[in-house]
Residue, then its C-alpha position, 0 to 999 in steps of 0.5 A: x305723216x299718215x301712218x297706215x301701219x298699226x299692226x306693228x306698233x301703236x302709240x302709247x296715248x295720253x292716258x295710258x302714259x299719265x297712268x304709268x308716271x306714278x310708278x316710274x318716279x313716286x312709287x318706283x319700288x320694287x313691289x317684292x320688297x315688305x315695306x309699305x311703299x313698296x306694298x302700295x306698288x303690289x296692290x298696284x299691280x295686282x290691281x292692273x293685273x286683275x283689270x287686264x284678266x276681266x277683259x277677257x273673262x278670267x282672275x287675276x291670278x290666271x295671268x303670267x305677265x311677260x315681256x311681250x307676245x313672244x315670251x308668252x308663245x314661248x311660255x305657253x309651248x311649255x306644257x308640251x316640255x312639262x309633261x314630258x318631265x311629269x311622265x318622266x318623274x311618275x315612270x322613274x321608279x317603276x319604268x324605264x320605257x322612254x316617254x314618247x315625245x308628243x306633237x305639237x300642230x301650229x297653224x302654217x300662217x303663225x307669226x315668226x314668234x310662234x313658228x320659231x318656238x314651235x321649232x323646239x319640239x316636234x310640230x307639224x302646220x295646219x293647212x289654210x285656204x286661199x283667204x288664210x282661213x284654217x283647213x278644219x279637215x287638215x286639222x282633224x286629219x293630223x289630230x294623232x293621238x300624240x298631239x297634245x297642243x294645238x296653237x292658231x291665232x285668233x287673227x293673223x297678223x298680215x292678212x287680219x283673218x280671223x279663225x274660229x276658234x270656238x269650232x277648233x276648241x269643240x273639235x278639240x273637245x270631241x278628239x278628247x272624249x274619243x281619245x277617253x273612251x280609249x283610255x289615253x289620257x293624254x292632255x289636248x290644249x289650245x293656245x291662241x295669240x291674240x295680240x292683234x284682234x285685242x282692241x277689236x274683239x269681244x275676247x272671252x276665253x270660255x267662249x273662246x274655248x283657249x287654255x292658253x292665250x297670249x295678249x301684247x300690250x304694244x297692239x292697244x296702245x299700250x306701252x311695248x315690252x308688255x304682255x301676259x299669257x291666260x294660263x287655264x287651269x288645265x294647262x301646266x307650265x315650265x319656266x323659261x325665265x328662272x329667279x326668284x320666282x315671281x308669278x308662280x314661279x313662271x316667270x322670274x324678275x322684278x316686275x314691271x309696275x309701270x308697263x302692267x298699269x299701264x297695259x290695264x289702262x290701255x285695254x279700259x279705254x277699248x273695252x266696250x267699243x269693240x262694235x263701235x270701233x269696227x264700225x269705224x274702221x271698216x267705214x274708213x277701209x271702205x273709204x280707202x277702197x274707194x280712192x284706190x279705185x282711182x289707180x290705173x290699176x286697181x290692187x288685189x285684195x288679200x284675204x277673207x273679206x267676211x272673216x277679216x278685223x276691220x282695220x286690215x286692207x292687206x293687197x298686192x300691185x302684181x308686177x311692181x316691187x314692193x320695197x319700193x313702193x314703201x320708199x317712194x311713200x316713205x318720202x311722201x310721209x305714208x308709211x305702210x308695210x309689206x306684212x309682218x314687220x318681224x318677216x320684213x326686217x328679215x329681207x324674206x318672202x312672206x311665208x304667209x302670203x306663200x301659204x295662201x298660194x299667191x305667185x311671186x309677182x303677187x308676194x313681191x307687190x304686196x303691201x298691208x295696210x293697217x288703220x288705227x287711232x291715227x287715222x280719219x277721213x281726211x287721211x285716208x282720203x289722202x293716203x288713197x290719192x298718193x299710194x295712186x300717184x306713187x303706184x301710178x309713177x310706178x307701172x309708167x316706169x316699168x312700161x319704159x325699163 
């Protein structure tokens, strides 16, 4: 097998699974209860808890762990519903003019999970270049002073094209003093998922400038079903799970021993070799290049080669079908996708790839590959000689239908 899919889903290592055995058989309490066994379990958690915060430059307690990135999106969203409901409260009693609803901007390339949540109140997208990076002028232009939250990923997940985040965040900062001066005192807040930059990146949330930011365990080789959201302390949040009041209250339901320490141990293991994995990563897609070199038809490269993670070689073969060509290397045990496995699974065009302007024989052609820990020289060098062989097969096939 050569797996070329790593932004979808990575294996759980050794390591990680060793770490979590404990608390799935031995210390399998529920760390809510007051016995001393079940204490050991919550210092457990708080442990991983506070190992997960460091990497990315905060406390503990500044964490909601979740069930994934999805409910973290979610979760996050609901600064915009909780202070509708705070103005409400404050104006009850002295005012019956209605609140005015605020807006929330997402970037038009979001994931499905932001995109769709976003649908729960009003939102507007944020315009992208032809590479997936932000439009900074489209953004300035739709900063109203009734948005009050702003989200863009820190790297998307089918082109890998990072945003620059600390130049949103300063934008966002100037908007807030100009709005200030103008005794509107609205709150402005950033929210980032980071769920596929994690392993790659130096993540620090003050230097990101994020209020909000969203991790996913399942991206770094950690366990799936596992995720949390940075929750700073200007950002106030509305439960979406209710019970019996778990993480501030956030986020209800025993907690998960097992997935958090695991989660923690996943992040130990990338912590620090953020350089020397790019490195790695971005020799091996060199590697990869080169062999595709060998196509009869060479691909078209998607998205910002200088603002791009190191694993990512998202491309199109214009005029041959995508779906197919997964097939065909599906039966030769390689194993790529056509962009996000969520838009995938839907059987839709990528709106991502829409965005950034490519035609409909560009879109249908497109494939991402995405490295990973099961990838080296030897199988990218064959992965590169069967995706020409299968997309050679195919464009001889096209030239006779």
């Amino acid at each position: 097998m050569i797996y070329l899919d790593h932004a979808a889903a990575t294996p759980v290592s050794e390591k990680v699974l060793k770490s979590m055995i404990p608390y799935l058989t031995e210390t399998f309490f529920n760390p809510s209860s007051a016995y001393l066994p079940a204490k050991d379990a919550r210092e457990a958690y708080e442990a991983a808890k506070n190992k997960i915060a460091n990497f990315i430059g905060a406390k503990g307690n500044d964490l909601v762990i979740t069930s994934g990135a999805t409910e973290a999106n979610a979760l996050a969203f609901t600064a915009i519903s909780s202070r509708i409901d705070r103005v409400a409260k404050m104006r009850q009693k002295s005012d019956s003019t209605p609140v005015k609803k605020p807006t929330l901007l997402v970037l038009e390339t979001e994931h499905a999970s932001v995109l769709e949540n976003a649908k729960n109140y009003d939102f507007e997208t944020i315009k992208v270049d032809k590479t997936g990076l932000i439009d900074l002028s489209d953004l300035k232009q739709k900063l109203t002073d009734n948005v009050e939250l702003v989200s863009v990923s820190l790297a998307n997940n089918e082109l890998g094209t990072i945003q620059p985040l600390a130049e949103i965040s300063a934008i966002l900062k100037e908007t807030r003093l100009s709005r200030l001066k103008r005794g509107i005192t609205a709150q402005l807040l950033l929210h980032s998922d980071a769920s596929q930059g994690l392993s790659l990146m130096d993540i620090n949330v003050s230097r990101l400038g994020v209020d909000l930011l969203t991790l996913n365990s399942a991206k770094v080789c950690g366990p799936k079903g596992v995720g949390a959201l940075y929750v700073g302390h200007d950002a106030r949040l509305n439960p979406v799970i209710m019970g019996g009041g778990q993480e501030r209250g956030l986020r209800s339901g025993t907690e998960n021993v097992a997935g958090v320490v695991g989660f923690a141990t996943a992040l130990e293991a990338v912590h620090g070799h953020a350089s020397a994995t790019r490195k790695k990563y971005t020799a091996l897609v060199e590697n990869l290049k080169n062999e595709l070199k060998k196509c009869k038809v060479e691909p078209v490269y998607l998205g910002n080669k200088n603002h791009r993670l190191a694993n990512f070689l998202p491309l199109s073969f214009p005029g041959l079908d995508a779906e197919r060509l997964i097939f065909k290397l599906e039966e030769k045990e390689v194993y790529v996708s056509t962009g996000s496995a969520c838009s995938a699974s839907k059987g839709e065009p990528s709106h991502v790839l829409r965005a950034i302007g490519l035609t409909d024989e560009e879109i249908a052609g497109s494939l991402r590959l995405t490295l990973g820990v099961l990838n080296n020289e030897e199988n990218i060098k064959e992965a590169g000689r069967i995706i020409c062989e299968v997309v050679n097969s195919e464009y001889e096939r096209q030239k006779n239908v």
